[in-house]
C-alpha positions in Angstrom: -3.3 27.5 23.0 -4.6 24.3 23.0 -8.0 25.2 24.2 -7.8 27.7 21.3 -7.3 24.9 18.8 -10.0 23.0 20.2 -12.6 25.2 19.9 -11.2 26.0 16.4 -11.7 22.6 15.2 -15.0 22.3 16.7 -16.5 25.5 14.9 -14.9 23.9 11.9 -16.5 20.6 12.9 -19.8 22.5 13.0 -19.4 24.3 9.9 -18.6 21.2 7.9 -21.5 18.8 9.3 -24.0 22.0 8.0 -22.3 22.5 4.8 -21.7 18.4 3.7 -17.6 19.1 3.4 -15.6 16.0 4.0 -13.7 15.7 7.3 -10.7 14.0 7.6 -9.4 12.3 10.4 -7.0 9.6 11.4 -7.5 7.5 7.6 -11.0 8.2 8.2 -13.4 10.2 6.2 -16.9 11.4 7.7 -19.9 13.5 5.6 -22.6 15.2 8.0 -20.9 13.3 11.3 -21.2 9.9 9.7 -18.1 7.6 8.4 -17.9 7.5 4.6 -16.0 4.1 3.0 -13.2 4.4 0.3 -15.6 3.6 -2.3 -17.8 6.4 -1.5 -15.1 8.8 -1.5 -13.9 7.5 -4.5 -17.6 8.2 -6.2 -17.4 11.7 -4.9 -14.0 12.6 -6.5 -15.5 11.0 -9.7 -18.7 13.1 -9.4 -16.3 16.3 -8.6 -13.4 15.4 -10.8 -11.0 16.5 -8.7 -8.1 14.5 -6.6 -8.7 11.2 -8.1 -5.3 10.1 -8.3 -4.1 11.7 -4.9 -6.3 9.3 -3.7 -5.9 6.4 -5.3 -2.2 6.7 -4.1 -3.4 7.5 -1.0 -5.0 3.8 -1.0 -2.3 2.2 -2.3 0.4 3.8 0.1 -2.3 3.0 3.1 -3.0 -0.5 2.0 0.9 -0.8 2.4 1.2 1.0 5.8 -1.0 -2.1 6.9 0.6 -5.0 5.1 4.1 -5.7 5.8 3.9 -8.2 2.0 2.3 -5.1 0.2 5.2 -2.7 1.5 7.7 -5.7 0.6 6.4 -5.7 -2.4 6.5 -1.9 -3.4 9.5 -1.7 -2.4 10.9 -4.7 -4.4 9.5 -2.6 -7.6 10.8 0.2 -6.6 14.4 -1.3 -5.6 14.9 -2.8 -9.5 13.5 0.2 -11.2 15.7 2.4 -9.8 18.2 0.0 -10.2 17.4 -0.4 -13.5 17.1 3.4 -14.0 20.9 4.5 -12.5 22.3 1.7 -14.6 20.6 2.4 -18.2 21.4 6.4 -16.7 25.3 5.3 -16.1 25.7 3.3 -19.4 23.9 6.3 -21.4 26.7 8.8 -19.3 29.4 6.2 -20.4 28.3 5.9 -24.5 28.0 9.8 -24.5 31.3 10.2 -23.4 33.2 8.1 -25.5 30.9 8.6 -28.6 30.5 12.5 -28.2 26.7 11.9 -28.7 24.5 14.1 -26.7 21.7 12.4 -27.3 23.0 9.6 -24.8 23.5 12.0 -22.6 20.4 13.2 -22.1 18.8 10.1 -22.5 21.5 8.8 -19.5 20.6 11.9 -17.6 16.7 11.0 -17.6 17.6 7.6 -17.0 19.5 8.2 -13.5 16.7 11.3 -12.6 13.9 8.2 -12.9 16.1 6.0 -10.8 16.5 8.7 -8.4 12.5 9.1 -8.6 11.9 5.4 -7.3 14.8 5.6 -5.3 12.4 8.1 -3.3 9.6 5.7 -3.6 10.9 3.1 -1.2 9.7 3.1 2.6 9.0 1.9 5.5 5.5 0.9 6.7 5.8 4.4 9.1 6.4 6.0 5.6 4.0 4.4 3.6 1.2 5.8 6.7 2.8 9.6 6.8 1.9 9.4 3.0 -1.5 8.1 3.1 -2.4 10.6 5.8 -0.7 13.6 3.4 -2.5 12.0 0.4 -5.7 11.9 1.9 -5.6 15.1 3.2 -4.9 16.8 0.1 -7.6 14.4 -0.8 -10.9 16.0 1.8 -9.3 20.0 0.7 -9.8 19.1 -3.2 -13.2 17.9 -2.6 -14.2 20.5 0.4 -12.8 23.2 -2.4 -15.3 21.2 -5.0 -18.3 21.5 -2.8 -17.9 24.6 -2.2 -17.6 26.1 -5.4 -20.9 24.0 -6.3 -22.5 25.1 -3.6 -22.1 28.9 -4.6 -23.4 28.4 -8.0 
């Protein structure tokens, strides 16, 4: 099985290098065998329009992977707005009930969802890597799709 996967990823290896799709590999991105920098994959989902905030976050959640202040730091935002979030979401609960107001309500309901939300957000730096590498990903399949479909045209 594993020899199968091998010589899977090296016809797919070979197909991409003739074909100039973006392989991606360990938070690295290559074109035609040769490594490409963030800013040139960043000019390439410009220039294809497609997964340019996939990777953006991708950066972000990478450049936190990496720094244990820029991880502190996301998590510090995240931490008070979803604080911030269950609390208006509770007090908006709270005024519906004793008002009879459904606006409240749902305005408490979205409230505590958006807390949830960043609730989610937080992580640790192993966290922060596992969604860089998913971002990124999804990253190299948008653009491989984009070439592609330019290249049939």
């Amino acid at each position: 099985m594993k020899l199968l996967n091998t010589i899977a990823a090296l016809a797919l290896s070979f197909s991409a290098f003739s074909q100039d799709y973006i392989e991606y590999r360990d938070f690295k991105f290559y074109q035609n065998g040769v490594e490409m920098s963030f800013e040139e994959v960043t000019e390439l989902t410009k220039e294809y329009r497609v997964a340019q905030v996939a990777f953006r976050q991708g950066k972000r959640y990478f450049a936190a992977s990496q720094s244990t202040l820029r991880a502190t730091r996301r998590n510090l935002t995240n931490g008070a707005l979803a604080y911030a979030g269950a609390h208006l979401g509770g007090a908006g609960l709270m005024i519906s009930m004793f008002q009879g107001e459904p606006t409240y309500f749902y305005l408490g309901l979205i409230s505590a969802s958006g807390g949830y939300y960043f609730l989610r957000l937080m992580g640790t730096k192993k966290k922060f890597r596992e969604r860089a590498d998913i971002k990124f990903s999804k990253t190299a399949q948008k653009l491989n799709e984009a070439i592609q479909l330019f290249n049939s045209q």
